[in-house]
C-alpha positions in Angstrom: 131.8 158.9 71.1 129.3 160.8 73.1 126.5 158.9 70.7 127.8 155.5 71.5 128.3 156.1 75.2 124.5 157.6 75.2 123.4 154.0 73.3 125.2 151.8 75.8 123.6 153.9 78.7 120.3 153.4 77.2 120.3 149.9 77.1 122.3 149.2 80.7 118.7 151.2 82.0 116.7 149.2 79.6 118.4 145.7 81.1 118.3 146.7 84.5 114.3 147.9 84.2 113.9 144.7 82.2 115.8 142.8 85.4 113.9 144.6 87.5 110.2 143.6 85.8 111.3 140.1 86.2 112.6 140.5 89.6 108.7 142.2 90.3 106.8 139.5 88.6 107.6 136.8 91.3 109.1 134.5 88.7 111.9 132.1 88.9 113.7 134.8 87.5 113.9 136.1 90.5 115.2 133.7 92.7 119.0 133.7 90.8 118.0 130.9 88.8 120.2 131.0 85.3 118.1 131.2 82.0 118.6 127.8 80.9 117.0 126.5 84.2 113.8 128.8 83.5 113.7 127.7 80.1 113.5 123.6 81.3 111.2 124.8 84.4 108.8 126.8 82.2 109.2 123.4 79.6 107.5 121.4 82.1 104.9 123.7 82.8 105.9 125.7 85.9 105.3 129.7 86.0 104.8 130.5 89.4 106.9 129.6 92.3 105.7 127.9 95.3 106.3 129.5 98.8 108.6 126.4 99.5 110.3 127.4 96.2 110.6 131.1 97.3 112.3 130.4 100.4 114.6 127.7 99.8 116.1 128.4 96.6 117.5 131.6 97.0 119.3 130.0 100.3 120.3 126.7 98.9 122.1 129.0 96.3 124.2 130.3 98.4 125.5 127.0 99.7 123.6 127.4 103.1 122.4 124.2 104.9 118.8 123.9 104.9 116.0 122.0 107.0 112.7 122.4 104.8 109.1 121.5 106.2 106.2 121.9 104.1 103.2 119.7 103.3 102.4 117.0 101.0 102.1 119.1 97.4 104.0 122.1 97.9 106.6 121.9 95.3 109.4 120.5 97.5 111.3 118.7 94.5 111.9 121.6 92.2 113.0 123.4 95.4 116.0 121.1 96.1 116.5 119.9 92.6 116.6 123.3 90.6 119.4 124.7 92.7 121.7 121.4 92.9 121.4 121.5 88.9 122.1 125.3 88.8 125.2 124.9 91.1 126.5 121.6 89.4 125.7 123.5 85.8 127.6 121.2 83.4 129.6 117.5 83.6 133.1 117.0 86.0 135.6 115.1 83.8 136.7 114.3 87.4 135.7 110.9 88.5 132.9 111.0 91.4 129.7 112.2 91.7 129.1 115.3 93.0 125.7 115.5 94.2 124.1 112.5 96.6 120.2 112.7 96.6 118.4 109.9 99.2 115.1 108.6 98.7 113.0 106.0 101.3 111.4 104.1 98.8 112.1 103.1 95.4 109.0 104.7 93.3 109.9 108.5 95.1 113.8 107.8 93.6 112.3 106.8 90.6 109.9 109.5 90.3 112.3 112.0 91.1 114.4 111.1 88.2 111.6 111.5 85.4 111.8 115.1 87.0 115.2 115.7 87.1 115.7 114.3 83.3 112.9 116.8 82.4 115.0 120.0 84.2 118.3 119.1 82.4 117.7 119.0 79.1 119.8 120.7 77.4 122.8 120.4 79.9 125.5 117.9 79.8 124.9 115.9 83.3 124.8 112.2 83.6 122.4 110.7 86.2 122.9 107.2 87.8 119.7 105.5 90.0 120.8 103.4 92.4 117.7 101.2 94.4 117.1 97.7 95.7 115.2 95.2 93.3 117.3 96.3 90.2 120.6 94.1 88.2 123.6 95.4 90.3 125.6 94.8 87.5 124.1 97.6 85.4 124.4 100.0 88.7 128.1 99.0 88.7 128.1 100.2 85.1 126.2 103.5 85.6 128.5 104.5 88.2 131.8 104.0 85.9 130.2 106.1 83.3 130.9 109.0 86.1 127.8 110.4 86.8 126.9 113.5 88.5 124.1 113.4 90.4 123.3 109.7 91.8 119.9 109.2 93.2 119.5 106.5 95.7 117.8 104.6 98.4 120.1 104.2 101.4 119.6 100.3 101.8 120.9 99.4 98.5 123.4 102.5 98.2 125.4 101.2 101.5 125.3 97.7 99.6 127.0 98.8 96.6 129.1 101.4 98.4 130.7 98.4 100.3 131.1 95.7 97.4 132.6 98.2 95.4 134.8 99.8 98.1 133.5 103.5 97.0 134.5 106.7 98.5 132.7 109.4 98.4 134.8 112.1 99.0 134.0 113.9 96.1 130.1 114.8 96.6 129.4 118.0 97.3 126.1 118.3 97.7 123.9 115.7 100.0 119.6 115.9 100.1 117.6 114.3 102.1 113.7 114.1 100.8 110.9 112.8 102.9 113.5 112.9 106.0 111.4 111.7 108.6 110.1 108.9 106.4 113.5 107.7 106.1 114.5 107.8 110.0 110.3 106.4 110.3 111.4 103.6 107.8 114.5 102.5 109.8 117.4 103.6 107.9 119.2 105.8 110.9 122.0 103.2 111.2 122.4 103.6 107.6 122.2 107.7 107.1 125.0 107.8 109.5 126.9 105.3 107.5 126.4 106.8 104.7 127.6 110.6 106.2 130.5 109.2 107.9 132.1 109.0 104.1 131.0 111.8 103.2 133.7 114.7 103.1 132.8 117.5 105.8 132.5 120.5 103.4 129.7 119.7 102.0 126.1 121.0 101.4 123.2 119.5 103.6 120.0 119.8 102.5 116.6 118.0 104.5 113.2 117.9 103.0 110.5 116.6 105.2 106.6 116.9 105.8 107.3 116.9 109.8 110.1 117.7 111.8 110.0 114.8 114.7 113.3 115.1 117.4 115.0 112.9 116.0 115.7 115.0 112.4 116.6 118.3 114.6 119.5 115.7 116.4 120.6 114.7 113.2 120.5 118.2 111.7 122.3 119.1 115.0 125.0 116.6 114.3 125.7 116.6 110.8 124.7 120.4 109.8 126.8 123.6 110.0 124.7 127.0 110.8 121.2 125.3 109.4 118.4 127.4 108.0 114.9 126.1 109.3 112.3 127.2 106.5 108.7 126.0 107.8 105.8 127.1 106.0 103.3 124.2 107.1 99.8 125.0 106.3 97.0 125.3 109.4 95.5 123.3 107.6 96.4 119.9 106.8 94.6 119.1 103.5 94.6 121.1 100.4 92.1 123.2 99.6 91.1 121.6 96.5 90.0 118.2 98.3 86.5 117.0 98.4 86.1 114.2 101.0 83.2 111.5 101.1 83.1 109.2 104.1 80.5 106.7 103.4 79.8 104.1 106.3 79.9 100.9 104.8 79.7 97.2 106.4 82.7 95.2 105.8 81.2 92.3 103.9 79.3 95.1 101.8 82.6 97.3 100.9 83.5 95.2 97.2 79.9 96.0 95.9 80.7 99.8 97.3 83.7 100.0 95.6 82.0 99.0 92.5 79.6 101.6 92.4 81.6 104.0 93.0 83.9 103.0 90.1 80.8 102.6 87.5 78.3 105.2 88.4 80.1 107.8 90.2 83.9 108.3 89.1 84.3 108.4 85.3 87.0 106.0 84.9 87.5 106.5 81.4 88.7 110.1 81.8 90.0 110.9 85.9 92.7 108.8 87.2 91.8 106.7 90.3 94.2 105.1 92.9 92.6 102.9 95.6 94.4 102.3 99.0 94.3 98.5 100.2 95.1 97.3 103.8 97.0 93.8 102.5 98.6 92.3 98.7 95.5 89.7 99.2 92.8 92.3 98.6 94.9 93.8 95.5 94.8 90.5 94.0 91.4 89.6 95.0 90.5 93.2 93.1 92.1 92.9 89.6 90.5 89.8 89.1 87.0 91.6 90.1 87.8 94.4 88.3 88.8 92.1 85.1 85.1 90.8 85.5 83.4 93.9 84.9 85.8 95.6 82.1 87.6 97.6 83.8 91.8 97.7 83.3 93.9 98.5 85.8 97.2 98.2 87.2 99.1 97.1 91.0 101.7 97.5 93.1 102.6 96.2 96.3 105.5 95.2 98.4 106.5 91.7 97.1 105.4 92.5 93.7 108.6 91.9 91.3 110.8 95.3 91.0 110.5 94.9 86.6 106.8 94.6 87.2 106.1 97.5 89.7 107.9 99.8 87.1 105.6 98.0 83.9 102.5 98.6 86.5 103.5 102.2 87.4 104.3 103.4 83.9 100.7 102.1 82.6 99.2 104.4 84.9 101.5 107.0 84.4 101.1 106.8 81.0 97.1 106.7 81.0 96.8 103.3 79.3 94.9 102.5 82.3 93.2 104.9 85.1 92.5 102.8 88.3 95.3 102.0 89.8 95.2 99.3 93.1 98.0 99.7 95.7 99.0 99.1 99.5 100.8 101.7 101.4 104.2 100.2 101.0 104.4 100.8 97.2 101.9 104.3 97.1 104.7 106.2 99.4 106.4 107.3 95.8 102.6 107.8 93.7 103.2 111.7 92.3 100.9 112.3 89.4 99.8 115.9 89.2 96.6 115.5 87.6 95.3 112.8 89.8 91.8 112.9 90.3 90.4 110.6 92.9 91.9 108.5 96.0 89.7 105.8 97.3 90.6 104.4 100.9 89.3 100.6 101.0 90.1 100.4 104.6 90.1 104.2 106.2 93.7 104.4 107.4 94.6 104.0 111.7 96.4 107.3 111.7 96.1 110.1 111.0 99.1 111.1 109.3 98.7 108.1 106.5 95.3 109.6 105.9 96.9 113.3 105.0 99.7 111.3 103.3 97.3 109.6 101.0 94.9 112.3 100.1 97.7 114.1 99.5 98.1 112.7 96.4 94.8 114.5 95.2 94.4 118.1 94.8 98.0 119.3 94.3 99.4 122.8 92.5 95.8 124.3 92.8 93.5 121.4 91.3 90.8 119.9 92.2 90.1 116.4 93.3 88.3 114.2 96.0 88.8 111.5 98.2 86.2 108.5 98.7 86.8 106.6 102.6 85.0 103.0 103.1 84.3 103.1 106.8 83.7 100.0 108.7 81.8 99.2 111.9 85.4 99.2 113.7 87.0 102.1 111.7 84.6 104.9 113.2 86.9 105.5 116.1 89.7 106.2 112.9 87.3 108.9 111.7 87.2 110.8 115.3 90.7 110.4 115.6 91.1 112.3 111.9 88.8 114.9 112.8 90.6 115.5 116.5 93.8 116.3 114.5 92.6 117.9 111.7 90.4 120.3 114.3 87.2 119.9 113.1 83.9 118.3 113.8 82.2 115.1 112.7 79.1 116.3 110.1 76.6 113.1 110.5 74.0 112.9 107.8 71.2 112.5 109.3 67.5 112.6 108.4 67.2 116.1 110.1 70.8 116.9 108.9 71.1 116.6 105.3 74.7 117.7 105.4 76.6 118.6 102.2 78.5 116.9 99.2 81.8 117.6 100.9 82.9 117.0 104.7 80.4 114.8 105.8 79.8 111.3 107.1 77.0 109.3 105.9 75.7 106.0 104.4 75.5 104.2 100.6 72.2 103.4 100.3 71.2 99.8 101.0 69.3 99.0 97.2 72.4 100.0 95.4 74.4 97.5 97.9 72.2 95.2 97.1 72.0 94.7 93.4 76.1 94.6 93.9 75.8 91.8 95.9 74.4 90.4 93.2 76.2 90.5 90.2 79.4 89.9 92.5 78.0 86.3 93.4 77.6 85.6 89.6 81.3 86.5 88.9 82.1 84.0 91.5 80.1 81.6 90.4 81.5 82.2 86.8 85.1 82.4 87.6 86.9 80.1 89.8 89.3 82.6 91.1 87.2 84.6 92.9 86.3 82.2 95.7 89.8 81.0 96.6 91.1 84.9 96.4 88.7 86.5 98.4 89.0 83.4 101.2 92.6 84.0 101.2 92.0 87.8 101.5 89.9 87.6 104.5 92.2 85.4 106.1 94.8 88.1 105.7 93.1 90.7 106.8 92.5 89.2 110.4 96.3 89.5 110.6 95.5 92.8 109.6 93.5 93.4 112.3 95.5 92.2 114.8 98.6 94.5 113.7 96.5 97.9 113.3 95.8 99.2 116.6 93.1 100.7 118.3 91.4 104.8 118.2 91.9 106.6 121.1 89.2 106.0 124.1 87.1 109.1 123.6 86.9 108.1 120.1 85.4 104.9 120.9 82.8 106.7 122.9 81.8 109.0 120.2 81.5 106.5 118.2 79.2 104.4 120.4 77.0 107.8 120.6 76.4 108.2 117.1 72.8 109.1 115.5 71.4 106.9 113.0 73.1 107.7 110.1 70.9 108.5 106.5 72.0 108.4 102.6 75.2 110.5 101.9 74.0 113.8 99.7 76.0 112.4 97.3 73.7 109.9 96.1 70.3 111.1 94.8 67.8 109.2 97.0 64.0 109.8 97.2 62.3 110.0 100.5 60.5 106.6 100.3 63.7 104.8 99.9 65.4 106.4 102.5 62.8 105.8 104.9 62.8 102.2 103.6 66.5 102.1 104.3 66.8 103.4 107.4 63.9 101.3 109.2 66.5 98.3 107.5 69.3 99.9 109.7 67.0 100.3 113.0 66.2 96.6 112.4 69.5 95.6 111.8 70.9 97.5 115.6 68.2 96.1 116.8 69.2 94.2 120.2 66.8 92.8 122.2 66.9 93.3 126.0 65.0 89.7 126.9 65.5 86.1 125.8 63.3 83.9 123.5 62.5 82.1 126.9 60.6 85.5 127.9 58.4 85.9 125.1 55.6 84.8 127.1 53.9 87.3 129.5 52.4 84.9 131.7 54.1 84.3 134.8 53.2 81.0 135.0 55.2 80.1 132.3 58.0 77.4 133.7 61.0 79.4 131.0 59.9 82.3 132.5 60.4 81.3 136.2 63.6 79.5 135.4 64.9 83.2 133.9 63.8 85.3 136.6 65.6 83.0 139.3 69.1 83.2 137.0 68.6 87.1 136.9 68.1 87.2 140.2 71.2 85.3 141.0 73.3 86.7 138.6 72.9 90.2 138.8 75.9 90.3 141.7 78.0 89.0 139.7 77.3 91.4 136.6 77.8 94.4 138.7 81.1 93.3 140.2 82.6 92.3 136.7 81.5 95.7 135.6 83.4 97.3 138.5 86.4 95.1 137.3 86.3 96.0 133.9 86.4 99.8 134.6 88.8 99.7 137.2 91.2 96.9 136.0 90.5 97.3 132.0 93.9 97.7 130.3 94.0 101.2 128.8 93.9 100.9 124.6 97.3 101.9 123.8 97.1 105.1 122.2 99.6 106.1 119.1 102.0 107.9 120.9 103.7 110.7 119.3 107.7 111.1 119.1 109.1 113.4 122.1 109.1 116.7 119.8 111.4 119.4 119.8 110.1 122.8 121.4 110.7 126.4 120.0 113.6 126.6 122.1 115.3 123.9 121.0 115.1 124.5 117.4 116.4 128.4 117.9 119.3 126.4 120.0 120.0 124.6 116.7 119.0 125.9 113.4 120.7 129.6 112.9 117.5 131.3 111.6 113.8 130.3 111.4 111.9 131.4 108.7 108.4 131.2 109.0 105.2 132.5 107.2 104.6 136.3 107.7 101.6 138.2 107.1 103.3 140.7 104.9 104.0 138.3 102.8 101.9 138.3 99.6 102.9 134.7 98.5 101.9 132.8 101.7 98.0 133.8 102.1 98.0 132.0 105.8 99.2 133.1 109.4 99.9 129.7 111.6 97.7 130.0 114.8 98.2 128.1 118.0 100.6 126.4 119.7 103.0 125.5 118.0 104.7 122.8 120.0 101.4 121.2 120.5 100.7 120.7 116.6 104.8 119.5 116.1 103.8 116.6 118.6 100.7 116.6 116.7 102.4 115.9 113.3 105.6 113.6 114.3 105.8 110.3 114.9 107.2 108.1 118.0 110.5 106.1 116.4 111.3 103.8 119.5 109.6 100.9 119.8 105.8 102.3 119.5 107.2 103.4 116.1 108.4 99.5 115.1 104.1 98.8 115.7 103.3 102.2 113.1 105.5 100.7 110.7 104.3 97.3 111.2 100.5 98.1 110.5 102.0 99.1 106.8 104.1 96.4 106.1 103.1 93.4 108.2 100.2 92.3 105.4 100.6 88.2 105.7 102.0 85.7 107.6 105.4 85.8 106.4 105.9 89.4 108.0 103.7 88.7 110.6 105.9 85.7 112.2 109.3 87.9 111.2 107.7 90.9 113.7 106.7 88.3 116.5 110.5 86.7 116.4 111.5 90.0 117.5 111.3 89.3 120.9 113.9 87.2 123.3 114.0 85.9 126.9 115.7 87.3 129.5 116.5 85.2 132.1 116.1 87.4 135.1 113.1 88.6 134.2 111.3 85.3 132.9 109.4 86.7 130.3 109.8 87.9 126.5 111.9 91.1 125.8 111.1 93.3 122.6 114.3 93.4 120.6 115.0 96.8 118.2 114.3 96.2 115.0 117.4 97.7 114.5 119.5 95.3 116.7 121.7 93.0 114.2 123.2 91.2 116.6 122.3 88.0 115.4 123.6 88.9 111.8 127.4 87.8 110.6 129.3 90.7 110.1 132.8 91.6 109.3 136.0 94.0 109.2 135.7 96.3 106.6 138.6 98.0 105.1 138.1 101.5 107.5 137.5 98.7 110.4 133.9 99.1 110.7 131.5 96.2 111.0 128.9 95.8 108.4 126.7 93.1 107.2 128.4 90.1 105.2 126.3 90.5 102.9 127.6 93.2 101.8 130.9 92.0 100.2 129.6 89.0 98.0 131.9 89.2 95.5 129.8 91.0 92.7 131.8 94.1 91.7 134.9 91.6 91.3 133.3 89.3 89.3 131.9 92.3 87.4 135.2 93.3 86.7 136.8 90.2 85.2 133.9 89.8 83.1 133.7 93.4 81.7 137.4 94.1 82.1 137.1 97.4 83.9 139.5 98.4 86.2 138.5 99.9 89.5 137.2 103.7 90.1 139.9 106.3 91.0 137.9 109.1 92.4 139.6 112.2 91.9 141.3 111.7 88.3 140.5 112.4 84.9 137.7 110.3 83.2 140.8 109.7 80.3 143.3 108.0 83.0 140.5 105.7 84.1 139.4 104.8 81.2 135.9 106.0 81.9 134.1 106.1 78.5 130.0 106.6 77.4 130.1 105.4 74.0 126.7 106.3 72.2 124.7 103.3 70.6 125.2 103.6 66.5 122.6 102.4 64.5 122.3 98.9 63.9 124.8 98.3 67.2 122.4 95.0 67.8 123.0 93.7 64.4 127.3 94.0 64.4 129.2 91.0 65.5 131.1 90.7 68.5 135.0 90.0 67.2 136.0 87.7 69.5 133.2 85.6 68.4 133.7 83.2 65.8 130.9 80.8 63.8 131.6 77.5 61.8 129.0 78.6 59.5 130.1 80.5 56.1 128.4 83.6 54.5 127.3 83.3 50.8 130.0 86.0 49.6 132.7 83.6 51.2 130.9 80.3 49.5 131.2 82.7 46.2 134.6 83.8 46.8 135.8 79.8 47.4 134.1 78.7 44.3 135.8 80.7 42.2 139.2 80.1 43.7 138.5 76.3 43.1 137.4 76.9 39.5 140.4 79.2 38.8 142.6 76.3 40.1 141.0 73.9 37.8 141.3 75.5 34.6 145.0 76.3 35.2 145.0 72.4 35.6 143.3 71.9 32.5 145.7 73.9 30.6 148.9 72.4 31.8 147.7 68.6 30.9 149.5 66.5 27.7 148.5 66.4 24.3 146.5 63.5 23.6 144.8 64.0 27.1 141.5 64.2 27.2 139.3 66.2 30.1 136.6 64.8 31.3 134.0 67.1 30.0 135.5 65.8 26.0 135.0 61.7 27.4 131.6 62.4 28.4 131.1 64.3 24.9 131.0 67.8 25.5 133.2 69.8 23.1 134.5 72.5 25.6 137.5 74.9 24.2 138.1 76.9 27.4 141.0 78.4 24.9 139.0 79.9 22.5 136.3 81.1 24.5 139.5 82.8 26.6 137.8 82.3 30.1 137.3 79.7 33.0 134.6 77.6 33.0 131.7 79.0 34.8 130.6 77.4 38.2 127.5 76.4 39.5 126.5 79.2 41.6 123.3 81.3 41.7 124.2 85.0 41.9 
């Protein structure tokens, strides 16, 4: 007894140091996550935890409500996913789903259910993806099979939630990712739809990459005792990222963008995604990249929903490695080992900048991050550099700069023999003219939509050196004095007319100029007055009224936030903090409609629907912005709880559905056996069985067999019951047949 006692001692120590090593090593172990999570975590290649990972986890395991901020990369999926799995652990055979996860596009939703598929295998949970663009007939189906954990965007979800009459008073965990995206995108009126159903004991959980005022109101509203968690970086990039600005004129940018795809980026082994202002120059670019040999893939908004997913999966699947997208469809773009970004048009605020670079450089790798910078677009770059907190390296030919972090030019020869070959493809393929006419006419909409840099920017920009070849092409010193006398010559501007060429004063042009200086210098002096004093101020991008320190320790219950003692987080955030909140949110009133319209508005069609926004008031005589919001010109009608929603949303579908797929309607809150709700698995050869109901006029050959044989059986019992001196007809025609003695039927025609 004493022996066995002693063994059992021994290895209760032996777990508890063994619990303890784990609990030491910083692993997932050590957050409370269950074995059979680890084991699908450490499948998909995870060891570490992030410090996002590290904070949340352990709190979203304990059922806590949580408002998460981190940066672009930091691990924020697995943080909210891997504890709604370990809470949900295995399927309800109650009907409902249990866990509600809101996305504010449809790539992110479908991105984030590759990931959860790959964290739970080897558990019994049924997933159901629910976004605009796919059959809803198949969504009506995935939600009778009963899933758990339903993964939607809020547009469709409120769609299907009122054609089908759902409650949702069975989901016990709601998540939120990319928060302020989702308010930014416009779907307030819907979130609070959408939570009005939900049961109040429930779970919140916000992800987000900012925290604007208009997430703490919600998160004041609809959260009991919330946990902030920010752990946002000083800086905003990652560390990993290599940035190249090159200044490039906009007529010269498609022979940039090819140089950089053939001589600098290896295509054939780094993955490449290029940011377009407008659908015209996507198009306009696979048919130039098609000319050279180079496969790629697209997305952008009006791109069919079965084609974006074809497109996506070819890139995510490395059959091809340039990928060409707008900002509207690269929201969702997650692939870790993504090795280059290239921005076509450098973006108007800062934020989208961070947002697309982000994509580059994530969980510690490396990567960098090519920006085409315009005449016009320099103002952009200040503005990037003003909220990041840095300075502006110009190359110059005093300042060579380096590789990384600086601002300089392509050299003109290698523009040059671009130009070139891009005029043969056009004169080769017909396409190319018409596309890149229709793109240039799109992007002067563009234009018009995108805004303007702040004033000072403008002035820096004015004040800029000559610029001289980026470091990162290898350019002797006789071509770059070659190229930049070409750029002096080109900003040449001339202070005197061709009428003043002449240095004789008795020239008659030269008279005739000197009398219309004379007589209109007043008036240039006055309209420069004007213009300073009465110039309307460029409107700049005004941030969302942010919430102060105060305000959030009014709100959340406890603020964690990154501590030096802390080995994990290597960073201290300095400053003010309020300053860089206002810094990274965005305004959502009607300065916010504009921010959203610079993304989406990319031809006419969008363009005219933003400008109809507007109607006249009759006391004030002049146009009134409308919210984009405001549905009052919609048809609505009573639903069932009395609400008003759109009339769209009860077409008729789910009943339809029904009748033709004989289902009866979900009873959330009973048995999957009482409703019927069954997930049969396909059998092999399902596609080759016939339907029963069905039937065919046309016969099989065993039934043509089986016939024949019946009609020959039927004929010899004839043959035996005729008269004596009968004769068949096989005996008139000759044949001596003597079915009798050969004791069988006659044998019929048939091929076996």
């Amino acid at each position: 007894m004493s022996s066995d006692s002693e063994c059992s001692d021994d290895d209760t120590q032996r777990l508890v140091q063994e619990q303890n090593k784990k609990s030491k090593s910083g692993g997932f172990y050590a957050l409370g996550l269950s074995a059979k999570t680890v084991k699908s975590v450490v499948r998909k290649g995870y060891k570490v935890p992030t410090p996002i990972q590290r904070k949340a986890i352990p709190l979203l395991l304990d059922k806590r409500d949580v408002v998460a901020m981190a940066r672009t990369g930091s691990g924020k999926t697995a943080a909210f996913l891997l504890p709604a799995i370990e809470l949900l652990k295995e399927h309800s055979s109650i009907v409902g789903f249990r866990c509600l996860l809101l996305s504010p596009t449809r790539e992110l939703a479908i991105q984030t259910m590759k990931f959860l598929k790959d964290f739970t295998k080897g558990r019994n949970l049924r997933i159901a993806l629910i976004i605009g663009g796919d059959s809803m007939a198949e969504q009506f189906q995935s939600l009778h099979n009963n899933p758990d954990i339903v993964i939607a965007t809020p547009g469709r979800l409120v769609h299907v939630i009122h054609e089908m009459n759902l409650k949702l008073s069975s989901v016990e965990i709601l998540i939120c990712d990319e928060a302020d995206r989702l308010f930014e995108m416009g779907f307030a009126e819907q979130l609070r739809d959408i939570c009005s159903k939900l049961p109040t004991e429930r779970q919140t959980t916000l992800f987000s990459a900012t925290l604007p005022k208009t997430v703490v109101e919600f998160a004041r509203a609809g959260l009991k005792e919330p946990v902030l968690v920010r752990l946002d970086l000083d800086s905003k990039l990652n560390e990993g990222l290599k940035t190249v600005h090159l200044r490039v004129s906009e007529d010269n940018k498609w022979s940039a963008l090819l140089h950089l795809l053939e001589f600098v980026i290896n295509i054939k082994n780094e993955q490449t995604v290029i940011f377009f202002p407008t659908k015209h120059h996507v198009e306009y670019s696979v048919e130039l990249l098609n000319s050279i040999n180079v496969p790629c893939s697209h997305i952008y908004s009006s791109l069919d929903q079965a084609a974006r997913k074809i497109n996506a999966a070819k890139f995510y699947t490395k059959k091809v490695n340039v990928l060409l997208v707008t900002d509207i469809a690269a929201r969702g773009i997650d692939v870790p080992l993504l090795d280059n970004v290239i921005n076509f048009n450098f973006p108007p605020k800062p934020k989208l900048y961070v947002h697309r670079v982000g994509r580059v450089a994530r969980a510690g790798k490396t990567g960098t991050a090519y920006s085409l910078i315009g005449g016009d677009e320099v103002g952009f770059l200040f503005d990037l550099y003003l909220f990041l907190g840095k300075d502006v390296t110009a190359v110059t030919p005093s300042n060579p700069g380096e590789d990384s972090d600086s601002f300089g030019i392509m050299p003109q020869h290698l523009v040059d023999a671009q130009n070139e070959r891009i005029l043969n493809f056009h004169k080769l393929n017909c396409l190319l003219p018409a596309a890149l006419k229709t793109c240039k006419n799109g992007y002067k909409h563009y234009i018009r939509s995108r805004g303007h840099p702040a004033t000072e920017s403008i002035t820096r920009a004015k004040n800029l050196t000559v610029l001289a070849a980026h470091p990162l092409f290898q350019v002797d010193s006789t071509t770059m004095e070659r190229d930049s006398l070409l750029q002096q010559l080109r900003l040449y501007r001339g202070k005197t007319t061709i009428f003043e060429v002449s240095k004789s004063d008795k020239n008659d042009c030269q008279v005739i100029m000197k009398r219309k200086r004379k007589i209109h210098d007043k008036f240039k002096v006055s309209s420069k007055i004007q213009k300073v004093d009465d110039k309307p101020k460029i409107p700049l991008n005004k941030p969302q009224e942010c919430s102060s320190s105060s305000e959030l320790n009014s709100v959340f219950v406890q603020v964690l936030k990154p501590v030096e003692d802390d080995a994990y987080i290597p960073y201290v955030r300095p400053g003010n903090q309020d300053a860089e909140d206002k810094a990274l949110s965005i305004g959502f009133n009607q300065d916010t409609a504009a921010a959203s319209f610079d993304i989406i508005g990319d031809d006419s069609d969008m363009i005219k629907k933003q400008k109809s926004l507007t109607k006249w008031d009759e006391k004030k005589k002049k146009f009134l912005k409308v919210k984009a919001y405001d549905n009052s010109n919609e048809k609505t009608i009573r639903a069932e709880d009395g609400s008003r929603i759109k009339a769209t949303y009860k077409t008729g579908r789910y009943k339809d559905w029904m009748a033709k797929s004989k289902k009866s309607s979900l009873n959330i809150g009973e048995s999957e056996e009482s409703n019927n709700v069954t997930v049969r698995a396909k059998r092999r050869g399902w596609h080759y069985t016939k339907a029963k109901s069905s039937q065919s006029d046309l016969k099989s050959v065993d039934t043509i067999i089986k016939d024949r044989k019946v009609k020959a059986k039927n004929r010899a019992q004839h043959i035996k019951k005729r008269k004596p001196g009968q004769q068949s007809g096989s005996a008139k025609s000759g044949k001596n047949v003597n079915f009798k003695a050969r004791g069988k039927a006659p044998r019929s025609n048939v091929k076996r």
